[in-house]
C-alpha positions as CSV (number, residue, x, y, z in Angstrom):
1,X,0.0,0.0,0.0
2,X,2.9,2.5,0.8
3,X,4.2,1.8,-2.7
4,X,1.3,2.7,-4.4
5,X,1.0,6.3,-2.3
6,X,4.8,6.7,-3.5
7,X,3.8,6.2,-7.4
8,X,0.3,8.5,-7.3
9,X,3.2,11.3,-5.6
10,X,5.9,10.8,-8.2
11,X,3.1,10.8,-11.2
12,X,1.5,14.1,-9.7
13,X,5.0,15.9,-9.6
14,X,5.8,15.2,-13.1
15,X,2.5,15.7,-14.6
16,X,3.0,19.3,-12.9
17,X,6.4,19.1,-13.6
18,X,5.9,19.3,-17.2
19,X,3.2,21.8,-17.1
20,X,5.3,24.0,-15.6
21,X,8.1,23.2,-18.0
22,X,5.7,23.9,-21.1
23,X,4.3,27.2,-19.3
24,X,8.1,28.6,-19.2
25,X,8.5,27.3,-22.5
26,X,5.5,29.8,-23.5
27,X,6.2,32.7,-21.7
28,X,10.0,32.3,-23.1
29,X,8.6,32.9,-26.6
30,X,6.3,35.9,-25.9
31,X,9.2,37.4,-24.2
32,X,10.9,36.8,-27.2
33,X,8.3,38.5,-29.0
34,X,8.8,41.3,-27.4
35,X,5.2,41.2,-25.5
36,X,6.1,42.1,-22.4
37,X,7.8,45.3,-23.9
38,X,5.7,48.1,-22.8
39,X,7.2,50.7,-25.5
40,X,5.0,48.4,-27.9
41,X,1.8,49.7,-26.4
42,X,2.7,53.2,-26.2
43,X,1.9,55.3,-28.4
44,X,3.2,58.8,-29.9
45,X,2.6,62.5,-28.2
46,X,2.8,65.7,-28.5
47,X,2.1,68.0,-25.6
48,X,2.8,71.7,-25.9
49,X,0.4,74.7,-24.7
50,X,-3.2,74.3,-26.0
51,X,-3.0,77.0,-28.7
52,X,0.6,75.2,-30.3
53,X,-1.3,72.1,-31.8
54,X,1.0,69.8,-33.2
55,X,0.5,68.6,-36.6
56,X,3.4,65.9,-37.1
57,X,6.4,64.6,-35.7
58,X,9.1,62.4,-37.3
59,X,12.1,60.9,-36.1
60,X,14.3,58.9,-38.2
61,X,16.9,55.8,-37.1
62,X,20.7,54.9,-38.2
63,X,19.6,53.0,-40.6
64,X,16.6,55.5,-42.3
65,X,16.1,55.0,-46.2
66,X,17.4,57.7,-48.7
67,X,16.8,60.4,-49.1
68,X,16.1,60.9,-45.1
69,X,19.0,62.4,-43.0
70,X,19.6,59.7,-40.0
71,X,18.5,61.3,-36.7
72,X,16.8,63.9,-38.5
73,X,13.7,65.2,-36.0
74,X,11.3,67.2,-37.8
75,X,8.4,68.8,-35.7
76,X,5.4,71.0,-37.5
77,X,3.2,73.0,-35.2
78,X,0.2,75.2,-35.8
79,X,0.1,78.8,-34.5
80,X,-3.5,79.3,-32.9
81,X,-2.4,81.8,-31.0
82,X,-4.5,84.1,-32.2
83,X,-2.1,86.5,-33.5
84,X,1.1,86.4,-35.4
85,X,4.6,85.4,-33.7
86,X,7.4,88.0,-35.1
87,X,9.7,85.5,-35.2
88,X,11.7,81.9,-33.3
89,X,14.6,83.4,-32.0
90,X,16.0,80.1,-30.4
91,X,14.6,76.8,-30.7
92,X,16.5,73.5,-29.0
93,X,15.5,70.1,-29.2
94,X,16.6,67.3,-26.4
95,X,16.6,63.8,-26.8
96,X,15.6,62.5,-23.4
97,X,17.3,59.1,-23.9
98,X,21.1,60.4,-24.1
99,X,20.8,64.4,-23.2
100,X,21.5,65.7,-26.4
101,X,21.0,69.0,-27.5
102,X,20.6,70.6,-30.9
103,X,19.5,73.6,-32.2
104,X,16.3,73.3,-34.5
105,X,16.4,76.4,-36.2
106,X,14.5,79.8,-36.3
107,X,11.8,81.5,-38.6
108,X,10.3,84.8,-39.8
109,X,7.2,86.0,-39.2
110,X,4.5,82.9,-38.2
111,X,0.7,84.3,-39.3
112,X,-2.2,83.2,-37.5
113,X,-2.7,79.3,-38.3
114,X,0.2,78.7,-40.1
115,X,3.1,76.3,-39.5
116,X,5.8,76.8,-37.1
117,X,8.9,74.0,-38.3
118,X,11.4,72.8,-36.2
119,X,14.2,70.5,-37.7
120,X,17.2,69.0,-35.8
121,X,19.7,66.3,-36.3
122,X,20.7,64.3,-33.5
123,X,23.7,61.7,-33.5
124,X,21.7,58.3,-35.0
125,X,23.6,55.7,-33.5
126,X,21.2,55.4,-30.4
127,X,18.1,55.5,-32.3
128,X,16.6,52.2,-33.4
129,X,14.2,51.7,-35.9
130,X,10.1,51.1,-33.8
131,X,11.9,52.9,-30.0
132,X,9.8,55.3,-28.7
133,X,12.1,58.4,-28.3
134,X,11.3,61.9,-25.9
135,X,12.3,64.9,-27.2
136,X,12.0,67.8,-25.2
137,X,11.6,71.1,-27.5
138,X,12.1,74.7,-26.2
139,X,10.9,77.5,-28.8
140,X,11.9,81.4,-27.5
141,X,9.7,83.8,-30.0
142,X,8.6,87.2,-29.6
143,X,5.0,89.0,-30.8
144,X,4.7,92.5,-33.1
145,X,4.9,95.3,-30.7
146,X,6.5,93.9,-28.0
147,X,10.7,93.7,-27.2
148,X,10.4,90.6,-24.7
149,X,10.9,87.4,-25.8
150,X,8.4,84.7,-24.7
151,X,9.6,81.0,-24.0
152,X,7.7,77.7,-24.5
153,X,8.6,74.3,-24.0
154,X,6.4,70.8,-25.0
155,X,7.5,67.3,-24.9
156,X,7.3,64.8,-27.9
157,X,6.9,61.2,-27.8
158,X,7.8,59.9,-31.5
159,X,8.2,56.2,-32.4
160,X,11.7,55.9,-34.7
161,X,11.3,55.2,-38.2
């Protein structure tokens, strides 16, 4: 009789056994898959005051096709200020991930509902192709009829292509 309690035991720990095995075994692959990554879920933004709507974000890897620039960042926002912006004086762009900073340009006069562009290179060999990257943009501009400068700052999430 103590035999056969001895057999039932040894059965039920390798029947578990090997569901256990086969569970690892299938959590192994997803993690292979990367679905435990939670940069897949996330998805892009773009958060600057309410009247600088963004209108699209780009931000290219190493290994980008021609003709794109690698780490090339371009960034188009929409004045709805209300009225027209003078002028960018300054405009820097950060990337988050290895504290870069590059200058993304300045413009002329911005009218009402038209497109403010910011462009900036960054050093590609960090940026893989489907990462989410933050960029961190700071735009100094200044309105007709006034000498003082105003300063802005958003964050972009953009997913490297």
């Amino acid at each position: 009789m103590r035999a056969k309690r001895g057999q039932s035991s040894v059965e039920y720990l390798m029947t578990y056994g090997w569901a256990f095995i086969i569970l690892l075994a299938v959590l192994a692959i997803l993690y292979s898959f990367g679905v435990f990554n939670p940069q897949q879920y996330m998805g892009e933004e773009c958060l600057f005051q309410p009247s600088l709507q963004c209108k699209s974000m780009t931000l290219m890897s190493n290994d980008a096709p021609k003709p794109a620039t690698p780490g090339e960042f371009k960034l188009t926002l929409n004045n709805g200020l209300g009225y027209p912006i003078a002028g960018t004086t300054k405009c820097e762009a950060q990337l988050l991930s290895t504290g870069e900073i590059k200058s993304c340009g300045t413009q002329g006069e911005i009218l009402p509902n038209k497109e403010i562009f910011a462009t900036s290179t960054f050093s590609a060999g960090t940026l893989r192709t489907a990462t989410l990257e933050k960029v961190k943009i700071t735009i100094t501009y200044t309105i007709p009829g006034s000498a003082e400068p105003y300063t802005t700052s958003g964050m972009v999430s953009v997913r490297v292509s």
